[in-house]
N, C-alpha and C positions, 0 to 999 in steps of 0.2 A: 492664463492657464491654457487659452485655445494654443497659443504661440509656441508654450511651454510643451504640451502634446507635440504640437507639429516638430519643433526642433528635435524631440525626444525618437519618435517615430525616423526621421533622416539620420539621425546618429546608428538607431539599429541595422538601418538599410546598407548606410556605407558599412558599419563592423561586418553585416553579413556579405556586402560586395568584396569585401578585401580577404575574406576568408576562403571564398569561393575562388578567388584569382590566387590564394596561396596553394589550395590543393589542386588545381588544374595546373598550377607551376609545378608542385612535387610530380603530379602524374608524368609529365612531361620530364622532368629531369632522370625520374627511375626506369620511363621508358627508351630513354638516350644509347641509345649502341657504345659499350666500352670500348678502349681503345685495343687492335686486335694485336696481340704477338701472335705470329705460325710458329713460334720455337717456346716447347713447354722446358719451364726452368723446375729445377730443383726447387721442393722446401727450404726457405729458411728457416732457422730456429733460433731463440731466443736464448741470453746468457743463461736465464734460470733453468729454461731447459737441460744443458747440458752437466747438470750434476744432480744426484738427489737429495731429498732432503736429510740425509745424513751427514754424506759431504759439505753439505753449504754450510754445518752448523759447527764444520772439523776442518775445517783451511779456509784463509780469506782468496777468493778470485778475483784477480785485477778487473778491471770493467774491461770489457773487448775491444781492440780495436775499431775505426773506423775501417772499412774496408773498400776502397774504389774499383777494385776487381768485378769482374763480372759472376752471378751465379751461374755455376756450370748446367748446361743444357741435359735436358732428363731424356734418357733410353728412349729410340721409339723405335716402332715398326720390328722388334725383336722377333725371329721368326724359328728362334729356339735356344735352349739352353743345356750348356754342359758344365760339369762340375758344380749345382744350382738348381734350386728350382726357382722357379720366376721370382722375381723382384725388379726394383728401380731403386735406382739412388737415391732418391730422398728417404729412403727404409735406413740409409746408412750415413746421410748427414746429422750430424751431431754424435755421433757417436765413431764413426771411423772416417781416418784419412785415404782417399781413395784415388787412384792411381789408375786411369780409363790409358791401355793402351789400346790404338787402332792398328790393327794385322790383317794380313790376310796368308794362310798357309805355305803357299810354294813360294813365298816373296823371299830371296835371299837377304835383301836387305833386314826383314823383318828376322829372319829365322837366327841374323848372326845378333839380334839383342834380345833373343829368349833366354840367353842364360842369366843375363844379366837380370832379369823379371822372378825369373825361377829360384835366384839366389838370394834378390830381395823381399822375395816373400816369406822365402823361410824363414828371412832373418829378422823380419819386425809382424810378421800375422800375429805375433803375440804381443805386439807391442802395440797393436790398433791401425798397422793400414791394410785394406784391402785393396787387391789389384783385381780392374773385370775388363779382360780381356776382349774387345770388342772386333768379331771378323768380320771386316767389310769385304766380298771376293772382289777380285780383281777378273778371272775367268767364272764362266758361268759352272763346272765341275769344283769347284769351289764353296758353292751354294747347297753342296749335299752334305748334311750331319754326319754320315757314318765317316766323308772324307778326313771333315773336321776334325770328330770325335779318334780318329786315327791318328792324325798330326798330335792333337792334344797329348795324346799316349804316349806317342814318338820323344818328345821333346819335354815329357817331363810336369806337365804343368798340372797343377794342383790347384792356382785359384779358378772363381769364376769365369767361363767364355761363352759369350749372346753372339747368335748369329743376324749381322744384321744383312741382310740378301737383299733387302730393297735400298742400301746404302742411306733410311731414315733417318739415324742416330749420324753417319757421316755429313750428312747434310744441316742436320741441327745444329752440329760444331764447325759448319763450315769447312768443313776438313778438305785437303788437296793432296794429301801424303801418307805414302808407306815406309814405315809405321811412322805416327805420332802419337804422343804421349803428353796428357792431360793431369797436371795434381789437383787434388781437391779439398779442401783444408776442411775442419770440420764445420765452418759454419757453410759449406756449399760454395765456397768464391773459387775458381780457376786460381791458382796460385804460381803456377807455373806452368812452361808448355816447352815444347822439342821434336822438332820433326828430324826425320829421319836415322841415321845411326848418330854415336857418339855421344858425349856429354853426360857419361855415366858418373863417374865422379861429383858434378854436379847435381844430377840427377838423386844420388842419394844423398849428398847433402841437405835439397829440399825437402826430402822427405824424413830426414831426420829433423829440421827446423819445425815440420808441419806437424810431426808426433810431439815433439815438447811441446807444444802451441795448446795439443789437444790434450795432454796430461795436466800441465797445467790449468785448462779450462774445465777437468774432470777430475781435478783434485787427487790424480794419481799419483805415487812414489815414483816418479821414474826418470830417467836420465840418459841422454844417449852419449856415447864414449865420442863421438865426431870420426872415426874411424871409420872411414869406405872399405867395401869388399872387394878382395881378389879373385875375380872370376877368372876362371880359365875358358876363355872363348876369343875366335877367331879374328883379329883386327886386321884392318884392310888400309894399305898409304893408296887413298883413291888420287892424287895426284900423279901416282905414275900411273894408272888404267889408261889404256889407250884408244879404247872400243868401247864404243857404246852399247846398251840392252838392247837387243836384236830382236824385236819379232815379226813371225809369221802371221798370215792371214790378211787377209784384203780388208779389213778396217783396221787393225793392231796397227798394222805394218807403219813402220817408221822411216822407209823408202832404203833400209839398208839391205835391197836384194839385188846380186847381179844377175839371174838370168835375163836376157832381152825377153822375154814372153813378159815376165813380171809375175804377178798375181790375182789373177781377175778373179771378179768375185763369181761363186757358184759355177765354177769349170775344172775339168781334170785336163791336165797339159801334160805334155809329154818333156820332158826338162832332159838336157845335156851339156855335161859341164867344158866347159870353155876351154884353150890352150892355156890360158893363164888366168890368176884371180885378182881382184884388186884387192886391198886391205879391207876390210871391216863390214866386208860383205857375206851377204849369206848366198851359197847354190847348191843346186836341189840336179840330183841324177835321178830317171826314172820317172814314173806317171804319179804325180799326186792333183788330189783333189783338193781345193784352196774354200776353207772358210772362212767367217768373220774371224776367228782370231784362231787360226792354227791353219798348217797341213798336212794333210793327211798323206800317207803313202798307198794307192792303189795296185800298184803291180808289186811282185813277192817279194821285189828285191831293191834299193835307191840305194840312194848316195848320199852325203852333206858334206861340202867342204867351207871352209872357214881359214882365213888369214884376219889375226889377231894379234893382238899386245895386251897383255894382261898375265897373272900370274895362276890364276883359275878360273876355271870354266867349268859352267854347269847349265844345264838346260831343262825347260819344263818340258815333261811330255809324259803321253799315253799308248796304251796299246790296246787295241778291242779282243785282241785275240795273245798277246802276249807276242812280243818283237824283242829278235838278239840283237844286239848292237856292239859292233868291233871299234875297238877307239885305235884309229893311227894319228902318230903327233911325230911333224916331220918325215913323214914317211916308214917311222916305226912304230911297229905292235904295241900298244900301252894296255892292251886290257879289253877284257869282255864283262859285258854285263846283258841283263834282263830288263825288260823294260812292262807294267803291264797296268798299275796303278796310276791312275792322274797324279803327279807330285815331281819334283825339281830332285834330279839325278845328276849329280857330278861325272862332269866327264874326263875335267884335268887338276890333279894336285899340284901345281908344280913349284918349284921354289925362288925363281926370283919373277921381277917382271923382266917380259921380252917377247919379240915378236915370233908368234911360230903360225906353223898352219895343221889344225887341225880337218881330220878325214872318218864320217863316222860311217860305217857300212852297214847297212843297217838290210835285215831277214823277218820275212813275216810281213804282210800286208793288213792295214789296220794300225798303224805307229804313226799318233800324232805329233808333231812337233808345235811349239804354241810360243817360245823363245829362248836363245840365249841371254844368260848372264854372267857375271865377270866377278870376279875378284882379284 
């Protein structure tokens, strides 16, 4: 019996010792550091999720794909909203297919695929995608709502646009490009992706594939015809452009300036244009002030000349005080305009490609210049 005791009394000792090592293991396991992403993803959502209990009792839904895609990366650092009040996209997986373009307003490349966006919204918002516009600026007058909220106006657009100012959300995606464009099917997977112009065709093809996907998994009537739209907007044969994006200011700059002074940073120079130009350069008559990404005209009155290849030209710029600007192409009169709002002002329509030289004479002191662009 004494043995009996003793044995009896070591059995409870060890059950109490391995208990005591089981819950100082749990402590230590829940106090373990999970493993950290810096990039918040979307919700997923589950098949049952995405119908209710009506539906599920009035159409069979196949079981989901598996999907290897990655979940699309969630809004951050939004630093306001137009057409919207706040939201994230996980408010909108599982229920709409969503189409993240990255823009930013004076971008021409961006501005010639706004019809295309403005056309496919109208034509499936009803069908279940929504499109949210995301402005990442490229210039810092970019980063002001009312500019935005003007552009917005300008161009038509109706869905959602987040202003991201601190480029969060561009950096969540990784993003390198003006514009890309991001599909997002409705369980939250990136389904498709396209940087810069073109690919529209396809483009809505995916996103007619991503609506059936979603109709289907919501037990909707619906059906799309496979037919793309006819937009009427600007197409560009960027293989004949012969000039590259041109800009000003002493970090922008892409070294396409011919004055010998150059562009130093935080100085006003006095510039004088050459006997002759080289091609695809930019020069400056007159005293401007050179900053990180533009210059400024300080005396009443400059100059700009430009020898190009390209069939259109346009340039961003501003005016603090409101600046005339004379357009000569080839040594003739093409037109006067105003200049006074931050925003990308055409300077030449013209019809084929070919090399010419433009000459802008530009009145009023306070006219920023920040780049040209080409078509």
């Amino acid at each position: 019996m004494h043995c009996e005791k003793e044995v009896g009394e070591m059995n409870k000792a060890l059950t109490l010792g391995i208990v005591v090592v089981l819950i100082i293991g749990a402590i230590v396991f829940l106090q373990k550091p999970a493993p950290v992403d810096d990039v918040q993803r979307v919700m997923p959502v589950q098949q049952a999720e995405t119908q209710t209990a009506v539906q599920a009792t009035t159409c069979f839904v196949p079981p989901a794909q598996e999907k290897t895609s990655s979940l699309a990366p969630e809004l951050a650092g939004i630093a306001g909203y137009i057409n919207t009040a706040p939201f994230t996209l996980s408010e909108l997986v599982g229920k709409k297919v969503i189409l993240v373009d990255i823009w930013t307003y004076s971008c021409i490349n961006c501005q010639r695929t706004l019809p295309y966006l403005v056309a496919w919204y109208d034509k499936y918002k009803d069908k279940g995608l929504e499109i949210v516009g995301v402005h990442a600026p490229e210039f810092d007058f970019e980063k002001k709502l009312e500019n935005v909220q003007r552009a917005v106006e300008k161009f038509g657009i109706m869905y959602p646009v987040v202003l991201d100012n601190d480029h969060a959300t561009w950096n969540a995606w990784h993003n390198k490009y003006w514009p890309a464009k991001y599909l997002i099917d409705i369980d939250g997977h990136v389904a498709w992706y396209h940087f810069g112009e073109g690919a529209y065709d396809e483009a809505e093809q995916k996103i007619q594939a991503a609506l059936a996907e979603r109709a289907e998994r919501l037990c909707l009537n619906e059906t799309m015809n496979g037919l793309v739209s006819d937009v009427a907007a600007q197409r560009v044969e960027f293989e004949k452009i012969g000039t590259p994006e041109i800009y000003l200011g002493y970090v922008f700059s892409r070294g396409n300036f011919g004055n010998e002074q150059g562009l130093p940073a935080e100085e006003t120079v006095k510039y004088s244009l050459p006997a002759s130009f080289s091609k695809n350069n930019a020069y400056l008559e007159g005293e401007w002030y050179i900053a990180k990404d533009h210059a400024k005209l300080v005396s009443d009155t400059g100059k700009v000349v430009l020898k190009y290849n390209a069939k259109n030209v346009n340039i961003v710029a501003s005016s603090t005080v409101g600046s005339g600007v004379t357009v000569f192409l080839d040594g003739q009169k093409a037109g006067t305009l105003g200049v006074e709002v931050e925003d990308l002002y055409n300077m030449v329509a013209g019809t084929d490609y070919s090399e010419h030289t433009l000459e802008l004479d530009i009145s009023g002191a306070g006219f920023k210049l920040y780049t040209f662009t080409f078509g």
